[in-house]
C-alpha positions in Angstrom: 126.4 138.2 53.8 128.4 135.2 55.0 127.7 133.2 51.9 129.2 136.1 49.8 132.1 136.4 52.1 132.5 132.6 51.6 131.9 132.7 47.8 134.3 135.1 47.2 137.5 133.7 49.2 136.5 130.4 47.4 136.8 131.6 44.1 139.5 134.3 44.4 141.4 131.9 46.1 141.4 128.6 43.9 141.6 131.3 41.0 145.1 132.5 42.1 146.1 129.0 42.9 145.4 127.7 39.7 147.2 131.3 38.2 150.0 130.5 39.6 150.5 127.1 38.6 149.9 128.2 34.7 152.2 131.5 34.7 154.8 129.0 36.4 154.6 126.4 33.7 153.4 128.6 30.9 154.3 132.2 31.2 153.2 134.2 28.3 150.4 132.4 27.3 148.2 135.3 28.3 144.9 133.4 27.0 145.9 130.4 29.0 146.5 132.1 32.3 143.0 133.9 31.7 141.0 130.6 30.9 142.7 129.0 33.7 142.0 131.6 36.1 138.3 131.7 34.8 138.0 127.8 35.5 139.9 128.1 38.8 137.0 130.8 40.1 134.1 128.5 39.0 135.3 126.0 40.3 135.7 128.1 43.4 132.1 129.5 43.6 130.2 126.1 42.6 132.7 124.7 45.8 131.7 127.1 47.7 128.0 126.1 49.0 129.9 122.7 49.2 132.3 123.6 51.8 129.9 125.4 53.4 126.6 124.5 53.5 125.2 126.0 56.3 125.6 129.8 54.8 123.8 128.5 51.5 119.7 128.1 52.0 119.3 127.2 47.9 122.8 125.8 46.9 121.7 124.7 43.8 120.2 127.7 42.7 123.5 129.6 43.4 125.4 126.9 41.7 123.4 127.3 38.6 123.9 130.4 37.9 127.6 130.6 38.5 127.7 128.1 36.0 125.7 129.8 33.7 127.4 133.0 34.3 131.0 131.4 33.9 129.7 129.8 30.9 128.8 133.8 29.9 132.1 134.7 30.6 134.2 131.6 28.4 132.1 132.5 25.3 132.8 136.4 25.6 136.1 135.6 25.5 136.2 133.4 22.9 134.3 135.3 20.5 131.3 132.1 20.0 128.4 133.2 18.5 124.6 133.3 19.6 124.1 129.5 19.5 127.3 128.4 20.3 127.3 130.8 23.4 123.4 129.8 24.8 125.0 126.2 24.2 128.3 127.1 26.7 126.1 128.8 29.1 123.4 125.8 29.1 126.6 123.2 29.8 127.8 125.8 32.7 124.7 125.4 34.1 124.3 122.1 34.1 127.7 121.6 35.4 127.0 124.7 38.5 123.6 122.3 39.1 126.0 118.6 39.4 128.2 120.1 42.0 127.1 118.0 44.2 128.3 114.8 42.7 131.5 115.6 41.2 132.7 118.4 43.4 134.6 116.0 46.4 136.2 114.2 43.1 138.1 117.6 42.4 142.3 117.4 43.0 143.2 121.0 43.7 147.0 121.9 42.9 
């Protein structure tokens, strides 16, 4: 319970942090606020494990999927097709699974 209490303050949170700074600079680009907000909550649920660990028993495994999921999400959106969308999803994953390595790299606004 604690890891979905963590996961979602994470991702909500950097969501509508990264919202913010796009309808500030670029009100009215409705896609552009909805991309950004979609990058700001994976980036917010593969964090999450990272900040804390402790809640998390398979961090990768959660990771993954978020990826993968988010990936889901960005190719709904942008209308890809079959390939193109396993292809989006498979990159997702892959970047849910490196979290570890590149997460502490991350500048939030």
């Amino acid at each position: 319970m604690k890891a979905i209490k963590i996961s979602i303050i994470c991702s909500v949170g950097l969501a509508s942090l990264f919202a913010i700074f796009s309808l500030v600079f670029h009100f009215g680009d409705w896609q552009r606020l909805t991309l950004v907000f979609l990058l700001g909550a994976f980036i917010g649920l593969v964090a999450a494990p990272e900040i804390e660990p402790k809640a998390f028993k398979n961090a990768w495994i959660f990771q993954s999927l978020s990826g993968i999921f988010s990936g889901g999400i960005v190719s709904l959106l942008m209308g890809l097709n079959l390939e193109n969308s396993i292809a989006v999803m498979f990159i997702g994953g892959i970047l849910g699974w490196s979290t570890p390595f590149w997460a502490r790299y991350v500048q939030v606004p």
